[in-house]
C-alpha positions, 0 to 999 in steps of 0.5 A: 911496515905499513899495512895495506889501506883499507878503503872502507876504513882509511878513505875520507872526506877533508869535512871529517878530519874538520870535524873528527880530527882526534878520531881520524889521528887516532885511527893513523896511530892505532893502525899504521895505516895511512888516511888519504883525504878527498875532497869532491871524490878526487884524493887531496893529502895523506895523513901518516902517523909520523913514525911512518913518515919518518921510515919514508924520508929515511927510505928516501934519502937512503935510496937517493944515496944509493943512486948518487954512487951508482951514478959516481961509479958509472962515470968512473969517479970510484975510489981505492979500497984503502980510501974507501975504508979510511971514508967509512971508517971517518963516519961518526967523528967529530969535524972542526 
């Protein structure tokens, strides 16, 4: 889970990840929280540690799955309770 950004701690300019990069990536890891890069005061990127990123595209792909069946059910592309059990219990088997 993430924490809360911290602006006074968690907001900086792309001039110092150049110059403290060891520092900045450190920060991520230590604190889960992620850094958003600015240039000129307007945000440019995000730096996560990778766990956290990780969770996110995860996250995602769950969620677009999700909606890809909700979007199947509403047209009436649905299955029979037996299909459905033989789908799921197909997961995690070997094909080819």
């Amino acid at each position: 889970m993430t924490l809360p950004v911290r602006f006074s701690e968690d907001v900086k300019q792309v001039s110092e990840l150049k110059t403290h990069s060891a520092e900045i990536i450190g920060q991520v890891r230590r604190t889960h929280r992620p850094v958003l890069l600015t240039r000129r005061g307007r945000g440019v990127a995000v730096l996560l540690d990778v766990d956290e990123y990780e969770r996110l595209v995860e996250r995602q792909v769950f969620l677009d799955a999700v909606e890809e069946g909700a979007r199947a059910a509403a047209g009436g592309d649905l299955h029979s309770h037996e299909k459905a059990v033989a789908i799921l219990d197909s997961f995690g088997e070997d094909v080819g």
